[in-house]
ROKE-460339 format. One record per residue (C-alpha): x, y negated, z negated; residue number from 0. Coordinates in steps of 0.1 Angstrom, whole numbers, plus 5000, padded with zeros to 4 digits. Each point is the difference from the previous one (the first is absolute). Example, Ala and Ser with C-alpha at 12.3 -4.5 7.8 and 13.67 -1.06 7.14 Angstrom:
BEGIN
<r east="5123" north="5045" up="4922" num="0"/>
<r east="5014" north="4966" up="5007" num="1"/>
This chain:
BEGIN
<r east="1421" north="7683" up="5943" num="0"/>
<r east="4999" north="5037" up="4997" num="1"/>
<r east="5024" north="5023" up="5021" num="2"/>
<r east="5007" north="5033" up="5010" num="3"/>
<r east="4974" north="5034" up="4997" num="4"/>
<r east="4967" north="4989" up="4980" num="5"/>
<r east="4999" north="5037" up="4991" num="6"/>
<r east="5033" north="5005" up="4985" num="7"/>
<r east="4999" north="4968" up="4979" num="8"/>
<r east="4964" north="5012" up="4988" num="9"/>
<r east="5021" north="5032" up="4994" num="10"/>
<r east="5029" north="4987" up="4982" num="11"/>
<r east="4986" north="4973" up="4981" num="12"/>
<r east="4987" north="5022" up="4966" num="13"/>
<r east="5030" north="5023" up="5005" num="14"/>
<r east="5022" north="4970" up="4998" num="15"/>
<r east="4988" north="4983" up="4971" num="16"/>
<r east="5003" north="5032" up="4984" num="17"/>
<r east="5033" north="5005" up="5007" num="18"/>
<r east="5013" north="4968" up="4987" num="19"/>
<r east="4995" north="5010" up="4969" num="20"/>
<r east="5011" north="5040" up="4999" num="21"/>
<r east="5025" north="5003" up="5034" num="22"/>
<r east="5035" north="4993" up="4984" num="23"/>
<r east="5011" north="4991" up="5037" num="24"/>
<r east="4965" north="4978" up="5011" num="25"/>
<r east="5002" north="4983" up="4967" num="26"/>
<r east="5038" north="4987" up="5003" num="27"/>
<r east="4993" north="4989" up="5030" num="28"/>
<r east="4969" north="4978" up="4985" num="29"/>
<r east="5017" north="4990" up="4978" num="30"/>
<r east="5026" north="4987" up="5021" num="31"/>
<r east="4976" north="4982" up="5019" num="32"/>
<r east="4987" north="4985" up="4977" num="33"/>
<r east="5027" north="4987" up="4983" num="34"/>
<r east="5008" north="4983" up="5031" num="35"/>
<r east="4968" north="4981" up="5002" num="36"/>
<r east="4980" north="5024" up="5021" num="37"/>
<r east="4961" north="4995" up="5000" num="38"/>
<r east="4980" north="5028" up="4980" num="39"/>
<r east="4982" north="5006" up="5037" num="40"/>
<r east="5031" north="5000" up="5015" num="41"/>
<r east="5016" north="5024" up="4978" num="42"/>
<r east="4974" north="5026" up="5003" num="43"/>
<r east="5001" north="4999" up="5035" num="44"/>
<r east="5039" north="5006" up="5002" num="45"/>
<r east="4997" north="5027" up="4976" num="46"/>
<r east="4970" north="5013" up="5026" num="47"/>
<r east="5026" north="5000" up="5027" num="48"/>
<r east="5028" north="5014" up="4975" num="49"/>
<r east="4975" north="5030" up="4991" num="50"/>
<r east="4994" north="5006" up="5037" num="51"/>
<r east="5038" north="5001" up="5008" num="52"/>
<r east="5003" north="5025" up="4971" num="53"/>
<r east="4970" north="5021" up="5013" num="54"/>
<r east="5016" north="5002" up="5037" num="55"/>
<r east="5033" north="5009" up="4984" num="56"/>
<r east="4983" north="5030" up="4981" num="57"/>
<r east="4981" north="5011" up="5030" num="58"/>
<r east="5031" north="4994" up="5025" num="59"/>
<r east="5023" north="5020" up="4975" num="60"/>
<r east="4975" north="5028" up="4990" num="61"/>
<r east="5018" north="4995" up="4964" num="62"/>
<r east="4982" north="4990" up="4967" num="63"/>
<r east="5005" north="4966" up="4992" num="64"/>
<r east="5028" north="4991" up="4977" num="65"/>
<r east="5006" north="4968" up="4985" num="66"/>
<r east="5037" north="5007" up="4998" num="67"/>
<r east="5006" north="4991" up="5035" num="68"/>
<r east="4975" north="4967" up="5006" num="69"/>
<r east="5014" north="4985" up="4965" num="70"/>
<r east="5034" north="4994" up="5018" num="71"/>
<r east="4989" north="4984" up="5029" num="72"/>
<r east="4980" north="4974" up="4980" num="73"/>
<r east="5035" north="4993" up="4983" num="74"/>
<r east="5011" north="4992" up="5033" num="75"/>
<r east="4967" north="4974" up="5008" num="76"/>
<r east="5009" north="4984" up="4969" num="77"/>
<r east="5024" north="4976" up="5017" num="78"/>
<r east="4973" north="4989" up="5026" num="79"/>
């Protein structure tokens, strides 16, 4: 069952498969999913909502986005 804004995940989708593989900080995070036994579909649509979290957090801040300060939070998800 799909969920949430047909739009945004029509949005998201190509950016997110792209960033799997050249986002340091989208990519860890796959990668982490999938070493946990995460579905391929699954794991593109977590990094859709993880690339949507980073775009609000540009936008809110009005700062360029810098990996610096999302790689340390995902240090923190690690035990979750």
């Amino acid at each position: 069952m799909r969920e949430g804004h047909a739009g945004m995940r029509t949005a998201l989708y190509m950016p997110a498969l792209v960033a799997q593989r050249h986002n340091p900080v989208v990519r860890r995070f796959a990668e982490r999913l999938k070493t946990t036994g995460h579905a391929p579909k699954a794991i593109i649509g977590a990094c859709m909502h993880k690339m949507a979290m980073l775009i609000f957090g540009v936008l809110r801040s009005g700062r360029p986005f810098d990996p610096a300060l999302a790689v340390p939070k995902l240090e923190i998800q690690d035990g979750i």
